[in-house]
TIMAR-369147 format. One record per residue: residue in one letter; z, y, x of N, C-alpha, C in turn. Coordinates in nm, 4 decimals. Example, Ala and Ser with C-alpha at 12.3 -4.5 7.8 and 13.67 -1.06 7.14 Angstrom:
% residues 2
<rec type="a" n_zz="0.7800" n_yy="-0.5690" n_xx="1.3190" ca_zz="0.7800" ca_yy="-0.4500" ca_xx="1.2300" c_zz="0.7800" c_yy="-0.3300" c_xx="1.3200"/>
<rec type="s" n_zz="0.7080" n_yy="-0.2250" n_xx="1.2850" ca_zz="0.7140" ca_yy="-0.1060" ca_xx="1.3670" c_zz="0.7870" c_yy="0.0030" c_xx="1.2900"/>
***
This chain:
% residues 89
<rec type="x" n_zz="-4.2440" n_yy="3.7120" n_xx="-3.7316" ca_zz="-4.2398" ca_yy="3.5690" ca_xx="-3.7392" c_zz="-4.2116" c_yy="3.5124" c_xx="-3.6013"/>
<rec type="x" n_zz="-4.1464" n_yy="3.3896" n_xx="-3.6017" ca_zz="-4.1374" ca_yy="3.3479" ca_xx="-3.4613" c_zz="-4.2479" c_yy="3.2512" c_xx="-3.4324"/>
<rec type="x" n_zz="-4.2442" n_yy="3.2499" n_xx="-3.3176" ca_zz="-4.3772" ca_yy="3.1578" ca_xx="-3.2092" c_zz="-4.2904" c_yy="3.0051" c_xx="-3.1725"/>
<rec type="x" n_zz="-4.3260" n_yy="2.8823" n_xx="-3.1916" ca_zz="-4.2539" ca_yy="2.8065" ca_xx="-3.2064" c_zz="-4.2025" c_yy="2.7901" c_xx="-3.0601"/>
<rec type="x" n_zz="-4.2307" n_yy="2.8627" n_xx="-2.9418" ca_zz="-4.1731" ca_yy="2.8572" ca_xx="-2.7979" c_zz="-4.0228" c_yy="2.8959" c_xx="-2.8210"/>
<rec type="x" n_zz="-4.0155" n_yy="3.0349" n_xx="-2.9173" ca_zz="-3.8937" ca_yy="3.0711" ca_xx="-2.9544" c_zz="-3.8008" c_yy="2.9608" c_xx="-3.0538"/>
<rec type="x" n_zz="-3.8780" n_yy="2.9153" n_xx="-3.0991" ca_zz="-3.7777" ca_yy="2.8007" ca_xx="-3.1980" c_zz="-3.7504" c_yy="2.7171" c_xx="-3.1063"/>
<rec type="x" n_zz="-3.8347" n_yy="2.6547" n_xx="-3.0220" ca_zz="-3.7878" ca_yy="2.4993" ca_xx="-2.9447" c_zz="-3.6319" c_yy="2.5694" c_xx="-2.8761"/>
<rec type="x" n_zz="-3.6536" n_yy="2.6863" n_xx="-2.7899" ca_zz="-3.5753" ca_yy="2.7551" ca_xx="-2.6762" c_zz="-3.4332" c_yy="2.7661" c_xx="-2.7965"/>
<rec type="x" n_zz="-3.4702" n_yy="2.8018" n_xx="-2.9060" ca_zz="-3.3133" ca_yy="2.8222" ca_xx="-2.9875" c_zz="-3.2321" c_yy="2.7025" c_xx="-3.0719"/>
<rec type="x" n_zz="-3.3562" n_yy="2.6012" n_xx="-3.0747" ca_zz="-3.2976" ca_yy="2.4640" ca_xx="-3.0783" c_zz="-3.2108" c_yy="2.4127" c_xx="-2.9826"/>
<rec type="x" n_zz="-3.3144" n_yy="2.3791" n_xx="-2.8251" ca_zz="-3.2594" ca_yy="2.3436" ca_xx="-2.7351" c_zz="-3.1436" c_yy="2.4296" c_xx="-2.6919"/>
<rec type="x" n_zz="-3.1141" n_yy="2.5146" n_xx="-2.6983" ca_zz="-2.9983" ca_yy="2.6021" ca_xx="-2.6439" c_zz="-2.9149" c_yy="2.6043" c_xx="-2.7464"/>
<rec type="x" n_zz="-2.8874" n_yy="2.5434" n_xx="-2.8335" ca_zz="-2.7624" ca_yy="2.5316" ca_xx="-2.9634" c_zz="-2.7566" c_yy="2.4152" c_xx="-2.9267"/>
<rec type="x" n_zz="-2.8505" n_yy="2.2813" n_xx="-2.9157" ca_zz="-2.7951" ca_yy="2.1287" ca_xx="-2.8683" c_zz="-2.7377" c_yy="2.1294" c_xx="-2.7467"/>
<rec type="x" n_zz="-2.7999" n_yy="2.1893" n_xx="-2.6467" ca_zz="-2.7113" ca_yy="2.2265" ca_xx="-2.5174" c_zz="-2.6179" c_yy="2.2769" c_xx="-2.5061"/>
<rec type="x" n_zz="-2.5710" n_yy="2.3518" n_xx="-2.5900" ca_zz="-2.4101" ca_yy="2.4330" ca_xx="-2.5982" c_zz="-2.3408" c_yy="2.3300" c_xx="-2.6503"/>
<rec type="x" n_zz="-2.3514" n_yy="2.2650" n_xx="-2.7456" ca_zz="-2.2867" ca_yy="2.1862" ca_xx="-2.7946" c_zz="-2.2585" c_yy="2.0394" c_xx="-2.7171"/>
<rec type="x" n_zz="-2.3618" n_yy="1.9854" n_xx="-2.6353" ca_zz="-2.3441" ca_yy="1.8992" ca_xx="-2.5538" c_zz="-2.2190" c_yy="1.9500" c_xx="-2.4401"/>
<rec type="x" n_zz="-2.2502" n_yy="2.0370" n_xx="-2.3938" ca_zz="-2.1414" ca_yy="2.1026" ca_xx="-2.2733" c_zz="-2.0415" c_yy="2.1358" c_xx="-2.3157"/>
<rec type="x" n_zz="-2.0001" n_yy="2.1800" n_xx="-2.4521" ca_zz="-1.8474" ca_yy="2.1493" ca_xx="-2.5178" c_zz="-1.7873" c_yy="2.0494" c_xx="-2.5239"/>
<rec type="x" n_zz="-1.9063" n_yy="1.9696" n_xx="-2.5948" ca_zz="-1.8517" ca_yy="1.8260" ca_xx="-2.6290" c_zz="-1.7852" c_yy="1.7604" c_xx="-2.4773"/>
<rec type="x" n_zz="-1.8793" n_yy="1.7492" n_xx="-2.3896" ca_zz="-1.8819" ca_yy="1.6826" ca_xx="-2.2878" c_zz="-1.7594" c_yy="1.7331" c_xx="-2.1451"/>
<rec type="x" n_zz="-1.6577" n_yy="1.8593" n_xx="-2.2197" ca_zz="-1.5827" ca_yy="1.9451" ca_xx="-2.1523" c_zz="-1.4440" c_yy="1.9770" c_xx="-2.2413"/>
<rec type="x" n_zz="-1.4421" n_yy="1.8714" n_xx="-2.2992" ca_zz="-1.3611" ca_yy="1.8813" ca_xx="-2.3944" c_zz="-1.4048" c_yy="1.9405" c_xx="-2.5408"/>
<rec type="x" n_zz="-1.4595" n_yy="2.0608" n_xx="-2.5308" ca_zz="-1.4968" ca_yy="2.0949" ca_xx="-2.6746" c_zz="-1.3510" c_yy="2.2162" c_xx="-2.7252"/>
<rec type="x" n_zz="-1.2455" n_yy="2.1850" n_xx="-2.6733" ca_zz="-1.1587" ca_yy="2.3178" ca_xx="-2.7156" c_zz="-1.0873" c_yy="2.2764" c_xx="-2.8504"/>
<rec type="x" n_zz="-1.1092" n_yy="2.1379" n_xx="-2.8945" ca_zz="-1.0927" ca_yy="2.0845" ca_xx="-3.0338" c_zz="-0.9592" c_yy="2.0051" c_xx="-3.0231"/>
<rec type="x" n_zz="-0.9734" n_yy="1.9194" n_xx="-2.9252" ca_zz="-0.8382" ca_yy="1.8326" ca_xx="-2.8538" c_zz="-0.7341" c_yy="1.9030" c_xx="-2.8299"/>
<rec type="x" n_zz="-0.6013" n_yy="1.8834" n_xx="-2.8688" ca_zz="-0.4908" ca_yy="1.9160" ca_xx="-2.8112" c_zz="-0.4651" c_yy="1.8832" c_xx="-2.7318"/>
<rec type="x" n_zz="-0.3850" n_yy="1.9448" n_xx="-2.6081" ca_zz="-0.3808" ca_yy="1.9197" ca_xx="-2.4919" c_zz="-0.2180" c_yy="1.8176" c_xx="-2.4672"/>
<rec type="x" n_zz="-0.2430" n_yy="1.6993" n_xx="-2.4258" ca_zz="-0.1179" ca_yy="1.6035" ca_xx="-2.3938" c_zz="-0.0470" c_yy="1.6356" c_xx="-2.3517"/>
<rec type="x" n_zz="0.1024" n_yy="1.6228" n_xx="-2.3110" ca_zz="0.2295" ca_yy="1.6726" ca_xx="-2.3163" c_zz="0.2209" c_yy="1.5852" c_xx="-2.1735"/>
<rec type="x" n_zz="0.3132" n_yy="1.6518" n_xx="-2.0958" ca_zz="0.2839" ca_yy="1.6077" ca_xx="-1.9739" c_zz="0.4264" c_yy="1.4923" c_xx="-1.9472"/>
<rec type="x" n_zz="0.3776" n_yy="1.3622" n_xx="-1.8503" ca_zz="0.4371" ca_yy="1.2082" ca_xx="-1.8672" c_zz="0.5710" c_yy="1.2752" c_xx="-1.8075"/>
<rec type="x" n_zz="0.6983" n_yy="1.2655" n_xx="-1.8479" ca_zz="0.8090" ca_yy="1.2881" ca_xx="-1.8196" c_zz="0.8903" c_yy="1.1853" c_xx="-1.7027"/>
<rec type="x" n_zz="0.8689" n_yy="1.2122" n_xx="-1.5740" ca_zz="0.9126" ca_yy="1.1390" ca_xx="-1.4367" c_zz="1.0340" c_yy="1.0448" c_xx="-1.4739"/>
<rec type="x" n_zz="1.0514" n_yy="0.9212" n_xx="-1.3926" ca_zz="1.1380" ca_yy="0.8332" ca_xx="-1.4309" c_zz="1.2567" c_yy="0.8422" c_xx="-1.3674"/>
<rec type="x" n_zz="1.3640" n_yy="0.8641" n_xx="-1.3833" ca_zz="1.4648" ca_yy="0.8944" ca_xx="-1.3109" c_zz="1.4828" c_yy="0.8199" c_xx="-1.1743"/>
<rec type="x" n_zz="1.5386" n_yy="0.8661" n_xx="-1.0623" ca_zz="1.5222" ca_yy="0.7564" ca_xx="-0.9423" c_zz="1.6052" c_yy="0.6845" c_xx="-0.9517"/>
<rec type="x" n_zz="1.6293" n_yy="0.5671" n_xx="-0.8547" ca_zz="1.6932" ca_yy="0.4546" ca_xx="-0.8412" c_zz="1.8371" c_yy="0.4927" c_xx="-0.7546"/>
<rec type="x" n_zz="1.9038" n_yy="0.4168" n_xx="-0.8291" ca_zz="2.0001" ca_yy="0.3894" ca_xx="-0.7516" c_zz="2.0316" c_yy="0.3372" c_xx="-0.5967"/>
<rec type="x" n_zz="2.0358" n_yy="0.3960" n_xx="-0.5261" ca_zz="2.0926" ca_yy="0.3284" ca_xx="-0.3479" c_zz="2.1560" c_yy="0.2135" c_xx="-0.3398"/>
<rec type="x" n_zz="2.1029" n_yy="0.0907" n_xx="-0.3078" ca_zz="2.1724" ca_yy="-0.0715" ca_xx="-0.3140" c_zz="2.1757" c_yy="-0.0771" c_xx="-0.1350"/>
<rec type="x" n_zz="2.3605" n_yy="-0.1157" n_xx="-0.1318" ca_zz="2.3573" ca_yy="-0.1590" ca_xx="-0.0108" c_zz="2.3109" c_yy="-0.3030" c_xx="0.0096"/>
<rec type="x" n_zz="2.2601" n_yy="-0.3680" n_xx="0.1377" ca_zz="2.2739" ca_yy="-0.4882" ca_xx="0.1366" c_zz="2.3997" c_yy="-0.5454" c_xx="0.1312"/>
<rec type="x" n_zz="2.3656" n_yy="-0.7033" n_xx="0.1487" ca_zz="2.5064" ca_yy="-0.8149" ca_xx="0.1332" c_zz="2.5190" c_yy="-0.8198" c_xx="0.3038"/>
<rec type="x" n_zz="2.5719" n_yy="-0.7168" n_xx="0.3523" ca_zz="2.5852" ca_yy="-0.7748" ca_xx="0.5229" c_zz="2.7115" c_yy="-0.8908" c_xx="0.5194"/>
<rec type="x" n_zz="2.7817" n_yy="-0.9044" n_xx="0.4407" ca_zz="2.9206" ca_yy="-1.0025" ca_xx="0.5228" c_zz="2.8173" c_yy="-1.1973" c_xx="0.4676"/>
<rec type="x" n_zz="2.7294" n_yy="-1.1951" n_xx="0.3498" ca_zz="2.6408" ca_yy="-1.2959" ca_xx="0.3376" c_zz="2.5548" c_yy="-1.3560" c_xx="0.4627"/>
<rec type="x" n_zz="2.5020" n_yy="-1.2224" n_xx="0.5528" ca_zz="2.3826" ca_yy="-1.2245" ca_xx="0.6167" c_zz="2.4753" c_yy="-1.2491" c_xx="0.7609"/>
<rec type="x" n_zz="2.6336" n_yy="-1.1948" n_xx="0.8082" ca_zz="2.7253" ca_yy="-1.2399" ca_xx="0.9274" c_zz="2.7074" c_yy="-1.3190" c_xx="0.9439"/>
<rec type="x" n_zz="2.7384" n_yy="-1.4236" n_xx="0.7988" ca_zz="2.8062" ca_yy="-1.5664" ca_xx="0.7424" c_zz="2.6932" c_yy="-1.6559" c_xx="0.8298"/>
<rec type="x" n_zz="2.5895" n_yy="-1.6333" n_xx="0.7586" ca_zz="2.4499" ca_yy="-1.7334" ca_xx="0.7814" c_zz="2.4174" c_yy="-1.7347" c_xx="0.9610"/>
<rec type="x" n_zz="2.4219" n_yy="-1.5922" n_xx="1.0254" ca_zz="2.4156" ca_yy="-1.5728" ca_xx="1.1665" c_zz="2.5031" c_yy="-1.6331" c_xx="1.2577"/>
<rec type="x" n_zz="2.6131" n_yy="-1.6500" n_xx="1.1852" ca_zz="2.7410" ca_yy="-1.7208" ca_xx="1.3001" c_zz="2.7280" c_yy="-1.8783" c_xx="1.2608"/>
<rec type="x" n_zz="2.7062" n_yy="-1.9037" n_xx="1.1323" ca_zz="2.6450" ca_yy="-2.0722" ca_xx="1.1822" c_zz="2.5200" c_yy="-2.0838" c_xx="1.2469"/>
<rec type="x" n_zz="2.4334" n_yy="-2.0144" n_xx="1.2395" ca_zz="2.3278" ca_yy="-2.0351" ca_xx="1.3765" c_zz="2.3248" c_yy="-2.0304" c_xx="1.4930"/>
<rec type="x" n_zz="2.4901" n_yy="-1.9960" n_xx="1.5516" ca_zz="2.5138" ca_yy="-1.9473" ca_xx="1.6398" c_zz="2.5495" c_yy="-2.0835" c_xx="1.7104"/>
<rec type="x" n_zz="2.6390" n_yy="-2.1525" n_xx="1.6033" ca_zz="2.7366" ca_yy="-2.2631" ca_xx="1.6544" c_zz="2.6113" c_yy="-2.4090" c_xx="1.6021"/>
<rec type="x" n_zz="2.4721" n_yy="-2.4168" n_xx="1.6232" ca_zz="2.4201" ca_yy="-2.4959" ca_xx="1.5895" c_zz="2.3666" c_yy="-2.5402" c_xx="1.7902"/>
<rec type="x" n_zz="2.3802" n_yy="-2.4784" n_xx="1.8558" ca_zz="2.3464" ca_yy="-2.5090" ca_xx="2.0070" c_zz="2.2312" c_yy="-2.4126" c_xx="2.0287"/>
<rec type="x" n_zz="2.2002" n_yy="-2.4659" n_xx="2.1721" ca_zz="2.1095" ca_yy="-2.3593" ca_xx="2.2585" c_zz="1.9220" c_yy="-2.3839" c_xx="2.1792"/>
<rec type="x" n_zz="1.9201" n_yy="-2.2357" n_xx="2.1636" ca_zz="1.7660" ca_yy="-2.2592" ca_xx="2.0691" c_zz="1.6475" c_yy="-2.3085" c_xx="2.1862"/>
<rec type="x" n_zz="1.5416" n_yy="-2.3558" n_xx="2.0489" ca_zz="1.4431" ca_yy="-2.3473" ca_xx="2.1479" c_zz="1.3377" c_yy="-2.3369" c_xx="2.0379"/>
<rec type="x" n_zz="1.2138" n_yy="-2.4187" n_xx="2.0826" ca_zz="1.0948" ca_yy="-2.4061" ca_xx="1.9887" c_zz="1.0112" c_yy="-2.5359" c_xx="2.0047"/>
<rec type="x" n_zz="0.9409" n_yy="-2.5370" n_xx="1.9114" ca_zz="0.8781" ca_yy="-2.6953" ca_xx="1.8965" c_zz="0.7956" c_yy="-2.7210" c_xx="1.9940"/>
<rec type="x" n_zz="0.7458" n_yy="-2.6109" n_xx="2.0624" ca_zz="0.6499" ca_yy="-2.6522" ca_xx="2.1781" c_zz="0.7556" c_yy="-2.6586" c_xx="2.3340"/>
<rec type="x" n_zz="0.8525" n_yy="-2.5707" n_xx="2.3778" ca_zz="0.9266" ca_yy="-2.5989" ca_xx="2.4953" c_zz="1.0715" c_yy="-2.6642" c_xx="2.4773"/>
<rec type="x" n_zz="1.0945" n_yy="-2.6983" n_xx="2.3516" ca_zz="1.1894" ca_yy="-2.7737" ca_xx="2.3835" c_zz="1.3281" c_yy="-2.7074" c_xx="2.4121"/>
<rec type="x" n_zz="1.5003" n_yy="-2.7446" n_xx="2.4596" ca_zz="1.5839" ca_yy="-2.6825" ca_xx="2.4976" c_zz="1.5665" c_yy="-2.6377" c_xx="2.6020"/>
<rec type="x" n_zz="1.5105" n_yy="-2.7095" n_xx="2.7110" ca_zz="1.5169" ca_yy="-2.6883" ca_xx="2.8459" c_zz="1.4503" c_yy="-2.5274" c_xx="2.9407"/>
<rec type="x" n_zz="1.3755" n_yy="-2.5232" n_xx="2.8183" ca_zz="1.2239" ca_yy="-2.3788" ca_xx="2.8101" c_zz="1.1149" c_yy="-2.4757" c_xx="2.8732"/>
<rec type="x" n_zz="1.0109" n_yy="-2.3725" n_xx="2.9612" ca_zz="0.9175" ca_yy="-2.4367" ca_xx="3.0377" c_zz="0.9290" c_yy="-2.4725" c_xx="3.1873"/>
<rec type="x" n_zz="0.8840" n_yy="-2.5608" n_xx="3.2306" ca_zz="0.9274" ca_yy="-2.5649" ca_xx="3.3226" c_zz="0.8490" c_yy="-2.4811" c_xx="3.5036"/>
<rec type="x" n_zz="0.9234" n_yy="-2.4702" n_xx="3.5898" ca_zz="0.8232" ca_yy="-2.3548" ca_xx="3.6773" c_zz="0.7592" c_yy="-2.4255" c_xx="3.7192"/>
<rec type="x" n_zz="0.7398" n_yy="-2.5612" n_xx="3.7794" ca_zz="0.6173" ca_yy="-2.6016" ca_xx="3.8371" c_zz="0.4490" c_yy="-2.5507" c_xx="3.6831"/>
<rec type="x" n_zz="0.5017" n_yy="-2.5847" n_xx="3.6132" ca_zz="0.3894" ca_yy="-2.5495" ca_xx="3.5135" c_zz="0.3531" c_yy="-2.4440" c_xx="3.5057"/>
<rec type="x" n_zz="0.4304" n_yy="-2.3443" n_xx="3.5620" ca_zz="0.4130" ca_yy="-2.2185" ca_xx="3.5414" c_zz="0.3053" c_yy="-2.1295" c_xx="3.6746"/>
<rec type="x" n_zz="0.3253" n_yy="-2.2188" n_xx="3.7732" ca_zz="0.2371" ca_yy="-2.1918" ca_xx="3.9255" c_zz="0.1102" c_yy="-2.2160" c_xx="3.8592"/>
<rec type="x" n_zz="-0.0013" n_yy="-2.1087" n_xx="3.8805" ca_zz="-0.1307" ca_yy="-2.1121" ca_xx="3.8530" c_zz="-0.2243" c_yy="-2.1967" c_xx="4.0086"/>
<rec type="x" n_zz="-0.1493" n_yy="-2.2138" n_xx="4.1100" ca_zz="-0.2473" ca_yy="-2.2395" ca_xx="4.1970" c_zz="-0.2168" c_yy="-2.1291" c_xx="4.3378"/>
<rec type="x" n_zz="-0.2563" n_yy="-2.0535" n_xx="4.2965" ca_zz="-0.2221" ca_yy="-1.9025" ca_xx="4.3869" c_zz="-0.1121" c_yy="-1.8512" c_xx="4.4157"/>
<rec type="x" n_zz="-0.0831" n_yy="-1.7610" n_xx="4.5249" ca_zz="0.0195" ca_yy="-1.7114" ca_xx="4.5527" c_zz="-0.0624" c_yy="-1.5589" c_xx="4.5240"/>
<rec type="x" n_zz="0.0424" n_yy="-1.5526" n_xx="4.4449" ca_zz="0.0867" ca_yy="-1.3628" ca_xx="4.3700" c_zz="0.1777" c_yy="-1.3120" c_xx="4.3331"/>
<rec type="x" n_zz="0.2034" n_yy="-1.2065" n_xx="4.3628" ca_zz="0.3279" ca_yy="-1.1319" ca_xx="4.3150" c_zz="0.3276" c_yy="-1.0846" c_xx="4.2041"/>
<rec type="x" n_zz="0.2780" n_yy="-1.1231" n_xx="4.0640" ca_zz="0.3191" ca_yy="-1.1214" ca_xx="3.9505" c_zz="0.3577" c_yy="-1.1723" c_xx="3.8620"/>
<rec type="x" n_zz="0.3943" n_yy="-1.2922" n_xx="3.9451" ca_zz="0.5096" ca_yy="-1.4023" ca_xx="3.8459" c_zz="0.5909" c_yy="-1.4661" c_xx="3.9703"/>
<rec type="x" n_zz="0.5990" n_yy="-1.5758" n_xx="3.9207" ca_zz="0.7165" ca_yy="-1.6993" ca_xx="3.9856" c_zz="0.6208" c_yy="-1.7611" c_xx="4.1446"/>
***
C-alpha cells in the first residue's frame, strides 16, 4: 500500500511535469515558418540640378549676414575686451 508522502510526491511531480511543458511550449505547437525578409530598396539619387538652382539664387541675393551682426559683421572696437593679448584682435 502506499503512504500518502508517496501519493502527494506522485501528484506533485505529474502537475509539475506538466506545468514545465506547458510553460516550454509543451511539444504540441507547431513551430512558425520563419518571416520571409523584405526585399531591399532601390538606390534614389538626389535632385542635385533642383538643389544648384535654389544655391545660385542665394548667391545673387547679396552679402549674408545674421539678425544679430547685420551685413557689416561685428565690429572690432566691440571686440577689444579691455586687455592687451595675443589671442585675438
Amino acid at each position: 500500500m502506499c503512504t500518502p508522502v508517496q501519493i502527494f510526491t506522485s501528484i506533485a511531480g505529474s502537475l509539475l511535469s506538466s506545468a514545465l511543458s506547458g510553460a516550454m511550449g509543451g511539444g504540441k505547437e507547431e513551430p512558425k515558418a520563419a518571416a520571409v525578409p523584405k526585399p531591399p530598396q532601390e538606390a534614389k539619387a538626389p535632385d542635385t540640378q533642383r538643389l544648384r538652382k535654389e544655391n545660385a539664387g542665394a548667391a545673387q541675393a547679396g552679402p549674408a549676414s545674421t539678425l544679430l551682426t547685420g551685413t557689416d559683421g561685428v565690429p572690432t572696437s566691440e571686440l577689444n575686451l579691455g586687455r592687451n593679448n595675443l589671442l585675438g584682435l
